[in-house]
C-alpha positions as CSV (number, residue, x, y, z in Angstrom):
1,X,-34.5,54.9,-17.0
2,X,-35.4,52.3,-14.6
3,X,-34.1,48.6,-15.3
4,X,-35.7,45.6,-16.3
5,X,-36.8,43.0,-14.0
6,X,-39.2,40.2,-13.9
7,X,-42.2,40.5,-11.8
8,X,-43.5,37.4,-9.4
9,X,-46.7,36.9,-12.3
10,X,-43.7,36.3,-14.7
11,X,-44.5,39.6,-16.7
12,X,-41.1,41.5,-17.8
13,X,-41.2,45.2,-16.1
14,X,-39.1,47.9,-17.4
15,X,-39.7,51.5,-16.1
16,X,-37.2,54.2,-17.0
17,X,-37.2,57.0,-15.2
18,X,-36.7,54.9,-14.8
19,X,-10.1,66.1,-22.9
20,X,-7.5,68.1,-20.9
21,X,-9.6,70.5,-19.7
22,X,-12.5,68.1,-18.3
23,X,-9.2,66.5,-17.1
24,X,-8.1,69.1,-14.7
25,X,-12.0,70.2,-14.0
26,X,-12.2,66.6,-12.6
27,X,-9.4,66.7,-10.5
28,X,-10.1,70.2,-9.5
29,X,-13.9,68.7,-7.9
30,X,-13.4,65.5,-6.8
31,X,-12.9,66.1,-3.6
32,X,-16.2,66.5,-3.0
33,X,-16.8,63.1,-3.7
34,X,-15.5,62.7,0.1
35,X,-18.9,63.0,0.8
36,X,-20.5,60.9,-1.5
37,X,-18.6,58.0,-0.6
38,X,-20.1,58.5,3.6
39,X,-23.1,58.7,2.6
40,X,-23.1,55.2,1.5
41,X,-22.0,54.0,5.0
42,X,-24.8,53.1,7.1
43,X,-26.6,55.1,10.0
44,X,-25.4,53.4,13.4
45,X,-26.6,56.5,15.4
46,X,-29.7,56.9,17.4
47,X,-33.3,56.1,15.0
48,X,-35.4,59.0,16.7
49,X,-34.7,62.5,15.8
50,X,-36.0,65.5,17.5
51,X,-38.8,66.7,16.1
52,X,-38.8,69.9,13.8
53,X,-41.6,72.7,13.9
54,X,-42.1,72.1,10.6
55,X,-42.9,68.7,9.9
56,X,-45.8,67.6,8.0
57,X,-46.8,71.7,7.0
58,X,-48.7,72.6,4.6
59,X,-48.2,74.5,1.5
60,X,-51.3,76.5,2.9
61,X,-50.4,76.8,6.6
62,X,-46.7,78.6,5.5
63,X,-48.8,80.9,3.6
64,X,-51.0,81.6,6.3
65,X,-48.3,81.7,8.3
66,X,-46.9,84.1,6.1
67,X,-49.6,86.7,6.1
68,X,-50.5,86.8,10.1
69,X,-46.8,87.2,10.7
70,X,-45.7,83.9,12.8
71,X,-43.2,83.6,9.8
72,X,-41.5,85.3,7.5
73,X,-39.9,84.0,4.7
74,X,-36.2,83.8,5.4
75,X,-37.5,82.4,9.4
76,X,-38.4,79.5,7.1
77,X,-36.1,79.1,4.9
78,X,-33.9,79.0,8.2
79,X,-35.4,76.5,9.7
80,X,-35.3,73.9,6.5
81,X,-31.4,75.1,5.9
82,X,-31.1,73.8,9.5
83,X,-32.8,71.0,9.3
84,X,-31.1,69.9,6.1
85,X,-27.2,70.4,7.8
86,X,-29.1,68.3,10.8
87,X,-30.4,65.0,9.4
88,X,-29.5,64.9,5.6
89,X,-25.7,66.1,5.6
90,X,-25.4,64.9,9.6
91,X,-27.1,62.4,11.8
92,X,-28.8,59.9,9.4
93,X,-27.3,61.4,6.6
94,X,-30.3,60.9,3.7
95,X,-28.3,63.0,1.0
96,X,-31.0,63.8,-0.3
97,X,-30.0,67.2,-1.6
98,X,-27.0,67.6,-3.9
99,X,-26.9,71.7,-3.1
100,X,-28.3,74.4,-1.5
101,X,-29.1,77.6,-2.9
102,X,-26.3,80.5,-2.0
103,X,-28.8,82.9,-2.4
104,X,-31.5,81.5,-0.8
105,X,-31.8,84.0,2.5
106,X,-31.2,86.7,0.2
107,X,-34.3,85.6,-2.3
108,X,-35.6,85.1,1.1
109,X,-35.3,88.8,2.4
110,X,-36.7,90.0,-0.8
111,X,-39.9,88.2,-1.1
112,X,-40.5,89.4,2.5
113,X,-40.1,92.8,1.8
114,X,-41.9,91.8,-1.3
115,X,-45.0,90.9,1.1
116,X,-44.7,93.9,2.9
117,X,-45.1,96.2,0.7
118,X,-47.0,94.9,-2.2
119,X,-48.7,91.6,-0.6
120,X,-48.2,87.9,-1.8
121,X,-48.1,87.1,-5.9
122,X,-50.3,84.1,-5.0
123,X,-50.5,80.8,-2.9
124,X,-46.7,79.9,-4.1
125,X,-45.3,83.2,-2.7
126,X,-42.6,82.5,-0.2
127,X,-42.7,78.8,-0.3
128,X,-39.0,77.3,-0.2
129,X,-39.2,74.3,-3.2
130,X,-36.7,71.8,-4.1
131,X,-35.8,70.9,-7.6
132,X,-34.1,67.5,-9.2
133,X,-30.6,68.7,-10.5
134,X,-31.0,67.7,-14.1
135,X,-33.5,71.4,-14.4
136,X,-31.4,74.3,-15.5
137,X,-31.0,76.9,-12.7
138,X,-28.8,80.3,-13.9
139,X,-28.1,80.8,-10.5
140,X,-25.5,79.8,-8.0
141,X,-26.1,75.8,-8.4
142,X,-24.7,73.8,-10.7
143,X,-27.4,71.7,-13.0
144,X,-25.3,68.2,-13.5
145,X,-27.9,65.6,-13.6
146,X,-25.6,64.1,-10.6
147,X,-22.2,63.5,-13.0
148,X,-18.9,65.2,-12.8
149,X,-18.7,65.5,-16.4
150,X,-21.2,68.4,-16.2
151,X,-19.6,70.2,-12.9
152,X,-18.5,74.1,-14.3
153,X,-20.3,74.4,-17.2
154,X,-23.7,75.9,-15.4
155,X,-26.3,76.5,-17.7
156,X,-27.0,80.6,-18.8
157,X,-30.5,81.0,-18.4
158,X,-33.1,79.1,-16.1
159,X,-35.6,76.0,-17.3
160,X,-39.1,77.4,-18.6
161,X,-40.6,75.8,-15.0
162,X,-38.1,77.1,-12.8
163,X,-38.5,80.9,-14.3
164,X,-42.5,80.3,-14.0
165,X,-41.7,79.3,-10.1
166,X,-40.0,82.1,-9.7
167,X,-42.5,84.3,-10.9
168,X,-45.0,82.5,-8.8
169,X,-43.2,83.9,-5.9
170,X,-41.5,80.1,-4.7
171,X,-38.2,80.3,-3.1
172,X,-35.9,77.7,-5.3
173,X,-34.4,76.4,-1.8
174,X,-31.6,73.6,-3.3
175,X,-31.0,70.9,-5.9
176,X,-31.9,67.2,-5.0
177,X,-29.8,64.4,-5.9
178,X,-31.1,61.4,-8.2
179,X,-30.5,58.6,-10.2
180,X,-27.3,60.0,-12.5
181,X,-28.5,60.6,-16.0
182,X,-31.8,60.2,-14.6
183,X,-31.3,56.0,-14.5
184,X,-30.0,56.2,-18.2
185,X,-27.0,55.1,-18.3
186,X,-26.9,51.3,-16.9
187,X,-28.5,48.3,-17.6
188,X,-27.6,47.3,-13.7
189,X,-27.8,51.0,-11.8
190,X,-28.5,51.8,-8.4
191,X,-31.3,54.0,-8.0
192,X,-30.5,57.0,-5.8
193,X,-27.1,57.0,-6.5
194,X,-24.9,59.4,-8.5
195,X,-21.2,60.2,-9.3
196,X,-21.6,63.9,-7.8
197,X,-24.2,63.3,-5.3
198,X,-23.5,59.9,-4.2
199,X,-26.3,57.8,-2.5
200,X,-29.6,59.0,-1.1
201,X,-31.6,56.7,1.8
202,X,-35.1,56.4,2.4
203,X,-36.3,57.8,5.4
204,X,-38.4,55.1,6.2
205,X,-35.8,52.5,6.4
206,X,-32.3,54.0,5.8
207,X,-31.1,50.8,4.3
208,X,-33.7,50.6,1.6
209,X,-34.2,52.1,-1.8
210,X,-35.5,55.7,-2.8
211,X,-36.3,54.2,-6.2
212,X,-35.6,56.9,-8.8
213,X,-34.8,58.4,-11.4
214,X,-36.1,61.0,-9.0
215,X,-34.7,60.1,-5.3
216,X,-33.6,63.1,-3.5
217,X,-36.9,64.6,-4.3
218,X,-38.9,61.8,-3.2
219,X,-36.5,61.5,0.3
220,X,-36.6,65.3,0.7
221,X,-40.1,66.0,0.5
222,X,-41.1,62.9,2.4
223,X,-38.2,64.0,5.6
224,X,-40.2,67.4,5.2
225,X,-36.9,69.5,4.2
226,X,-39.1,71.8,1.9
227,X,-42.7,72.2,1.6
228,X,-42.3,70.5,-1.9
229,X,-40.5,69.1,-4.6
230,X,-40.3,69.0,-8.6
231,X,-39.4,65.5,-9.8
232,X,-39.2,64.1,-13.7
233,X,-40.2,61.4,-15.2
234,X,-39.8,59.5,-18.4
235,X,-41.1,55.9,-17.4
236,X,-41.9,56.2,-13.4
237,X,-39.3,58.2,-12.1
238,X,-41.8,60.7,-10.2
239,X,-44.5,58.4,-9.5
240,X,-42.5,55.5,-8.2
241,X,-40.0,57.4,-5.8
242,X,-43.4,59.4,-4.8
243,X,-45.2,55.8,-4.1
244,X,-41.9,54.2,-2.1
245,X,-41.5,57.2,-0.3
246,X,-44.8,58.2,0.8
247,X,-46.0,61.1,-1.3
248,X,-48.4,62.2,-3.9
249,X,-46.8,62.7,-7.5
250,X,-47.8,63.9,-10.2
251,X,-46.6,62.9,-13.8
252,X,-48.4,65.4,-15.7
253,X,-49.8,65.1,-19.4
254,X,-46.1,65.3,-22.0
255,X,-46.9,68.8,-22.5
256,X,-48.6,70.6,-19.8
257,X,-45.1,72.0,-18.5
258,X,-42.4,72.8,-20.3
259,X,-39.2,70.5,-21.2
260,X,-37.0,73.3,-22.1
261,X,-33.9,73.4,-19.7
262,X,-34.0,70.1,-18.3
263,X,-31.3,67.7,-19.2
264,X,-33.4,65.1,-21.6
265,X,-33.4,61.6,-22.5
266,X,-37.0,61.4,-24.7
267,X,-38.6,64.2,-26.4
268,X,-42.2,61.8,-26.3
269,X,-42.3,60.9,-23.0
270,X,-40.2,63.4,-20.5
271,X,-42.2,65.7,-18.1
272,X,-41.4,67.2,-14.8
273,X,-44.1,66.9,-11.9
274,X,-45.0,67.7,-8.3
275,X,-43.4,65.5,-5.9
276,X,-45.6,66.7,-2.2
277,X,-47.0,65.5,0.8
278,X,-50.9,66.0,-0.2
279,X,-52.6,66.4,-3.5
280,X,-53.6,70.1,-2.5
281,X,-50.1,70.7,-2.3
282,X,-49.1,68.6,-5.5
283,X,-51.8,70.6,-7.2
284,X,-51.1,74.2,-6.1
285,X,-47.2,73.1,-7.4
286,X,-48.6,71.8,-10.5
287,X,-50.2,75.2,-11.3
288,X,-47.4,77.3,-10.9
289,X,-45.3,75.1,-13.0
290,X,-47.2,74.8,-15.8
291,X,-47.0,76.7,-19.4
292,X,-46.5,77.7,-22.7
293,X,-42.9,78.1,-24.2
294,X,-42.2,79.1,-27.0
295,X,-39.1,76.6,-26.9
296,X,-41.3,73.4,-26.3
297,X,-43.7,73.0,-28.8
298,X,-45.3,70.4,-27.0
299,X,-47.2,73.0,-25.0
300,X,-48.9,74.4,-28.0
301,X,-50.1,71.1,-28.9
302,X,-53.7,71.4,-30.3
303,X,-56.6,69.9,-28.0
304,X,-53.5,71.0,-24.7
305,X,-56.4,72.0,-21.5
306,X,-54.4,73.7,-19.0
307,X,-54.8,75.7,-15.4
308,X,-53.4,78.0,-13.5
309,X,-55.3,77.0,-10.3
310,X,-55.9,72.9,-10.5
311,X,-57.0,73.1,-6.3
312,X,-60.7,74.3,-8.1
313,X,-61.2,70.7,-9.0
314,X,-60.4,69.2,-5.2
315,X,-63.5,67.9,-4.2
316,X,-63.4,66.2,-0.6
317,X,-66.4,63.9,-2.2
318,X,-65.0,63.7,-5.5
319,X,-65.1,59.7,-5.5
320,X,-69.2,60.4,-5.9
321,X,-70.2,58.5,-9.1
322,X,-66.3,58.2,-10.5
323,X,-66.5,55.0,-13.0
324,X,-62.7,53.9,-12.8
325,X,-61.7,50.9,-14.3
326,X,-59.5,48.1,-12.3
327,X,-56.1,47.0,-14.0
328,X,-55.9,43.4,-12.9
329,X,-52.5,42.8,-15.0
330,X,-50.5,45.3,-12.7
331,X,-51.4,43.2,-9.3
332,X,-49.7,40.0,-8.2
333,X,-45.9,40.8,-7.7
334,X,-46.4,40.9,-4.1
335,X,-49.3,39.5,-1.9
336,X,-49.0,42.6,1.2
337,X,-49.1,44.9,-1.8
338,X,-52.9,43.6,-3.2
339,X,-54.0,43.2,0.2
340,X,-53.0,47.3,0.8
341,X,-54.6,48.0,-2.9
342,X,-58.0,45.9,-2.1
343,X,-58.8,47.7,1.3
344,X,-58.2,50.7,-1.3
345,X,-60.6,49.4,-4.1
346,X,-63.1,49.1,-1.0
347,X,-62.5,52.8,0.1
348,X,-63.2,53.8,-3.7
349,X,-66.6,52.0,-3.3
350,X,-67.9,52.8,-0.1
351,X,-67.2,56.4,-1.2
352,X,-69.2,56.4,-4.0
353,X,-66.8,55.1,-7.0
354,X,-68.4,52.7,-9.2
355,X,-65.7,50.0,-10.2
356,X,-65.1,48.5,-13.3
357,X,-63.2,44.9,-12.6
358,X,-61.4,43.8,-14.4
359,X,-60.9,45.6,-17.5
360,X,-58.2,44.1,-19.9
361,X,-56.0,46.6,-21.7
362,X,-54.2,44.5,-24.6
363,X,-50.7,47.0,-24.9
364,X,-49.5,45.7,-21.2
365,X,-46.0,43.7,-21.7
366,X,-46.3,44.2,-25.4
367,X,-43.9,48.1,-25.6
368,X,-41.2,47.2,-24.0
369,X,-39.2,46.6,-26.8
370,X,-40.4,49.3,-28.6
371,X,-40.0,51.7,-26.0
372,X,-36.4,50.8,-25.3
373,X,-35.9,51.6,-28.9
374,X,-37.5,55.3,-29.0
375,X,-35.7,56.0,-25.5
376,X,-32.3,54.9,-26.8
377,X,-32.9,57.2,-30.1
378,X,-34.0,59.9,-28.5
379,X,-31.3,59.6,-25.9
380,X,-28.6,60.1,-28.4
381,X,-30.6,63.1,-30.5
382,X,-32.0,64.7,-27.5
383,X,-29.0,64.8,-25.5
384,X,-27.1,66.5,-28.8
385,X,-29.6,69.1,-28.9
386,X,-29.7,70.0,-25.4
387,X,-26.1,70.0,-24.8
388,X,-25.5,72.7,-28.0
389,X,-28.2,75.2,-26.5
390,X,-27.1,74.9,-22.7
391,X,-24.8,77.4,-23.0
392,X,-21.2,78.8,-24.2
393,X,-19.6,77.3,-21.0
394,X,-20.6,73.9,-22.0
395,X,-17.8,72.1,-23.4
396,X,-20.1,68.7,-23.4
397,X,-21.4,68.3,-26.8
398,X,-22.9,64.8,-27.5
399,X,-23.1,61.5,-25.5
400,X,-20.2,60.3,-27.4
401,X,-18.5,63.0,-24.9
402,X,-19.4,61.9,-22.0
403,X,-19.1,58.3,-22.5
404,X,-15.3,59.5,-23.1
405,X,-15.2,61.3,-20.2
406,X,-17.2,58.2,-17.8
407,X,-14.1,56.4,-19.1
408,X,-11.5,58.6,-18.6
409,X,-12.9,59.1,-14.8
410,X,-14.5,55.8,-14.4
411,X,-13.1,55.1,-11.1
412,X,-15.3,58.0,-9.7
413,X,-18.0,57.9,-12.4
414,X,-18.4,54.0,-12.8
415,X,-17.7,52.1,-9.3
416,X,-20.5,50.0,-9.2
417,X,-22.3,50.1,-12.6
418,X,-20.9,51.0,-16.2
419,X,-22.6,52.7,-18.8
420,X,-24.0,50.1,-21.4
421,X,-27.5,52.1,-22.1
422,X,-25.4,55.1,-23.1
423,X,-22.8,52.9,-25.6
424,X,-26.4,51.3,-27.3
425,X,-27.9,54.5,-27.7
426,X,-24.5,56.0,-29.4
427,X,-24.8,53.3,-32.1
428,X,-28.3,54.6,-33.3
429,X,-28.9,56.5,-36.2
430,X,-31.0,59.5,-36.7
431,X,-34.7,59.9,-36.0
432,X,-35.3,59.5,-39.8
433,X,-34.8,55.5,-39.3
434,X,-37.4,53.8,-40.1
435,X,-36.3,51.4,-36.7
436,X,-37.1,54.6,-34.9
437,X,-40.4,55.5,-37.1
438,X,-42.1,52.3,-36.4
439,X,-41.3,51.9,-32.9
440,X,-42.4,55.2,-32.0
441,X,-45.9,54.5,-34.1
442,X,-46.2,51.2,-32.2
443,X,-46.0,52.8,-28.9
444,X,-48.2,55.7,-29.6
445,X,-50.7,53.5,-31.2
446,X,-50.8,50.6,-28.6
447,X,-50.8,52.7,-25.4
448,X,-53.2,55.6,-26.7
449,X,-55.8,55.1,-29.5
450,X,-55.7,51.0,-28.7
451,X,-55.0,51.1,-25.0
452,X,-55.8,54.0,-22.8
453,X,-58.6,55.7,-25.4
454,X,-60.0,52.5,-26.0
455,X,-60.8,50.7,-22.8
456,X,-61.9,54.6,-21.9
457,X,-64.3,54.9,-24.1
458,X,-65.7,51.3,-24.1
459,X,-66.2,51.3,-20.4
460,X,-67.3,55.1,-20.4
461,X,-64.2,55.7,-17.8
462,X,-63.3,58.5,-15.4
463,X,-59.7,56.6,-14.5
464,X,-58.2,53.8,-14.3
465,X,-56.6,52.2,-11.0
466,X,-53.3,50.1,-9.8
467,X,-50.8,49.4,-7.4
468,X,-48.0,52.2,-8.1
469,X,-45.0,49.9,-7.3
470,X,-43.6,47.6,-4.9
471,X,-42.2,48.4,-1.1
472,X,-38.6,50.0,-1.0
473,X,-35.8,47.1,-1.7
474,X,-32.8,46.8,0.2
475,X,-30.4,49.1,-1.4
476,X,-27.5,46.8,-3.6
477,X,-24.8,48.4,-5.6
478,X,-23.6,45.0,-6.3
479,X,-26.0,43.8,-8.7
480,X,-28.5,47.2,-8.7
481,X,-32.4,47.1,-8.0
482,X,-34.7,44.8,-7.8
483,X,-38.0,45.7,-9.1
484,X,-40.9,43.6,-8.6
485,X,-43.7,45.2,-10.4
486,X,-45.6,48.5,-11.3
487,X,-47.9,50.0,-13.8
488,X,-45.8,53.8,-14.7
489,X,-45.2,52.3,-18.6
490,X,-48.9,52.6,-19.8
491,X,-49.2,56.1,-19.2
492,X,-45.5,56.9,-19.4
493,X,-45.6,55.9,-23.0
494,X,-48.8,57.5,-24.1
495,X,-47.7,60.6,-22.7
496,X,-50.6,60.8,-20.5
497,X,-51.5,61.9,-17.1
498,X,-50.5,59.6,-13.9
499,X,-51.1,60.6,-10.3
500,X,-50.2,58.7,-7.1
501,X,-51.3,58.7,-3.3
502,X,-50.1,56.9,-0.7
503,X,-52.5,54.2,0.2
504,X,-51.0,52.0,2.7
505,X,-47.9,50.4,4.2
506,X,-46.1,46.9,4.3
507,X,-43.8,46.5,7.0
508,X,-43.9,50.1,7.3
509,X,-43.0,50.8,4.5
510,X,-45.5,53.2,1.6
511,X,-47.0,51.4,-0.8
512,X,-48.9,54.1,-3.6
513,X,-52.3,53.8,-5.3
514,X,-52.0,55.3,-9.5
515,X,-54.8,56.7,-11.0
516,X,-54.4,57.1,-14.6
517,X,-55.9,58.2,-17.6
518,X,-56.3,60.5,-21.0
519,X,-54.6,62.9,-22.1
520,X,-55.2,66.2,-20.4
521,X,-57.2,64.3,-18.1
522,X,-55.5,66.2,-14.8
523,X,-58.9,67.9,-13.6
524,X,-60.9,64.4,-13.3
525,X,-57.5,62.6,-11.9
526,X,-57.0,64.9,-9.2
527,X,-60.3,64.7,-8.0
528,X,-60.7,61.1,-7.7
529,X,-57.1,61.4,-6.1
530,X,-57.8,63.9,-3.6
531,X,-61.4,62.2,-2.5
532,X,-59.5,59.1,-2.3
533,X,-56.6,60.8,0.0
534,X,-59.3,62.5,2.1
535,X,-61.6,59.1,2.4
536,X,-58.3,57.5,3.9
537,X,-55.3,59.7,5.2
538,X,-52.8,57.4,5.4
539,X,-49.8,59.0,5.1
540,X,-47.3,58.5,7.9
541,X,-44.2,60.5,8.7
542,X,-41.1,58.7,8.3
543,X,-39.0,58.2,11.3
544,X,-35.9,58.0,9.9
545,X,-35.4,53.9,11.3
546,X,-32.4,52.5,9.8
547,X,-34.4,49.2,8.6
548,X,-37.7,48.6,8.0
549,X,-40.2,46.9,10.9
550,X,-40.3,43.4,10.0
């Protein structure tokens, strides 16, 4: 979840993603937590790191890579392993990733003898990804969502998307860090931070924000310590980490890939999506992760349009004739952030988009309420459900169990913020409440068939447009973040398709274009968002400062 703040136009914001034996487990872990607490402190060393070999590659170039034999699989999964002990445990420390794989040379040495002798299972083949630690991995890593309360009890078979990965030939490098309970468990959190993990730093500006829920995937893939990352979102937690820290992200139609195995908080609006440095990348990740499962039925949803392959639909002129419709209400929180948005409406134009602006969507400002309600329900119900089919070493078994244990361990769990968005979703009911009913009808009804569908079809729409989110804040975990504005909810709460790219920078710091629109819609989206990224390349590799350039 991501906390509610008021925006500079006055508009309220909310974006959501934003016993004895636990007793002695506890005990028996915290010491890691050594680390957490440095890598709060702040980087006083040098702002200029050597550069690595690898910085900026491609998705495609490893491949090729790959097949004419400069690489080989474990050569680079060597040279990230490195360059995560150099400048994200050491150096500037971005803690961006909560664990490495154990196995990862090993995994490594077999999809090289893999290529060898049978060739490459497809463009994935090989490539070292890194996933948020609230997706089930029955491997080596723990999958905690970033608390303690979860540490032992590893899950006994793998989320539908990581199997489908694995399949796909990717190397599962490491877990990232993140938001703890995805940014659902405080009214006041931190983004970023996490009992287990502690605190991940953008690489932009080391003092500043990652936003969240999905931060060590946003930081990682941005410092280029994989070739790509798998984020989740419930209300912005893949596209605005993806917009603050430089990268394209995809928040894909609720749906497309599977839920199963990853630690929830709402049935109706939780996804997982591509976090990567360009939308060919983003798109060849997006691919491999989506699918039916047979334990989702969300990806048997009549009407569901899916592809193995979504690079077919990059077009380098694929602005040509797009109508996309302007969301005036998401502008004004910040004056550098229009300005970087207009030159980006002008880009759309001279490239062949025809704009629609304004166009007035009526459901802006008027979910928040009802959202909360679903996501707190849902929260409590979901969390149930997951918890009894995780496994038999689980001995979690509701959110009334671990808001004992945050209590019971509170001085390592609950330093800076408490838990007040797990206690209000503890006193709901059951999804049978008509509370729950009506809310959920509201949100669907506002946001799809009166919202999204309807200014759509009036205006004969390809997409629609916005600023993503606001710079990176200064990092505060004395009163938690400071949001000034963004546009994740519309799309969050329809379930529907949302895609960022980086279109610009404030004081060097990334500011993200959205494009947006119905459901299934991820064929026309990535089109527009990969003729916009090639009309502009804008993306700039961090260099690790420790404040921004003001």
């Amino acid at each position: 979840m991501r906390n509610k703040k008021k925006s500079s136009s006055g508009e309220s914001r909310r974006r959501f993603l934003k016993t004895g034996m636990l007793g002695g487990m506890a005990a028996a872990m915290l010491p890691s937590l050594s680390f957490a607490e440095k890598s709060i402190a702040p980087y006083a060393g040098k702002a200029v790191i050597k550069s690595f070999d690898l910085d900026e590659i491609t998705i495609g170039e490893i491949s090729e890579g790959l097949k004419s034999g400069k690489y080989t699989v474990r050569s680079i999964t060597e040279k990230y392993i490195s360059r995560i002990k150099e400048i994200d445990k050491d150096g500037p420390a971005i803690n961006s990733v909560i664990q490495l794989n154990p196995d990862a040379l090993k995994i490594a040495d077999e999809l090289d003898m893999e290529l060898k002798e049978k060739g490459a299972r497809g463009p994935m083949h090989g490539i070292p990804v890194l996933i948020k630690d609230n997706i089930d991995t029955a491997d080596g890593m723990e999958t905690t969502a970033g608390s303690l309360a979860l540490l032992g009890q590893k899950p006994e078979k793998d989320a539908n998307l990581v199997k489908l990965l694995r399949d796909a030939g990717a190397l599962i490098l490491g877990k990232t860090n993140l938001s703890e309970w995805a940014n659902m468990r405080s009214t006041h959190s931190t983004s970023g931070w996490s009992g287990r993990g502690g605190l991940t730093k953008n690489p932009y500006a080391l003092n500043r924000n990652t936003s969240g829920s999905s931060s060590g995937s946003g930081a990682a893939a941005a410092a280029n310590l994989c070739a790509a990352a798998v984020g989740t979102e419930t209300d912005g937690s893949v596209v605005s980490p993806s917009s603050i820290n430089g990268l394209v992200g995809i928040k894909p139609t609720v749906g497309l890939v599977s839920r199963a195995g990853i630690i929830p908080i709402s049935h109706s609006q939780d996804t997982a999506g591509p976090m990567a440095r360009t939308v060919r990348d983003a798109a060849l990740l997006l691919g491999a992760m989506q699918g039916t499962d047979a334990e989702d039925e969300a990806t048997k949803a009549k009407g569901r349009k899916a592809f193995s392959d979504y690079t077919k639909f990059l077009e380098p002129n694929g602005l040509k004739g797009a109508r996309i419709g302007v969301v005036r209400k998401y502008f004004g929180f910040l004056p550098q952030v229009d300005e970087v948005i207009e030159k980006s409406l002008e880009a759309l134009k001279s490239n062949g988009a025809v704009l629609i602006d304004p166009v007035e969507i009526q459901a802006i400002g008027k979910v928040d309420d009802s959202e909360m309600t679903v996501l707190l329900y849902e929260l409590k119900a979901d969390m149930k459900n997951y918890l009894l089919h995780r496994g038999p070493k689980t001995i979690m078994h509701s959110l009334k169990d671990l808001i004992e244990f945050n209590n019971k361990h509170a001085k390592e769990e609950m330093p800076y913020f408490k838990q007040e968005l797990f206690e209000q979703a503890e006193k709901k009911g059951p999804l049978t409440d008509k509370k729950y009913i009506d809310a959920l009808e509201k949100n669907h009804r506002l946001t799809r068939k009166e919202g999204i569908d309807a200014i759509m079809d009036k205006h004969n729409l390809d997409a629609l447009v916005s600023p993503t989110d606001s710079p990176a804040w200064m990092t505060d975990l004395v009163d938690g973040d400071h949001f000034l504005g963004g546009s994740s909810q519309l799309a969050a709460v329809a379930g529907y398709p949302h895609i960022t790219v980086p279109a610009g920078f404030v004081f060097g710091l990334p500011i993200g274009i959205s494009f947006y629109g119905r459901a299934w819609s991820e064929p026309v989206l990535l089109k527009i968002a990969y003729g916009f990224e090639q009309a502009t390349k804008v993306r700039k590799q961090p260099q690790l400062m420790p404040e921004a350039k003001l």
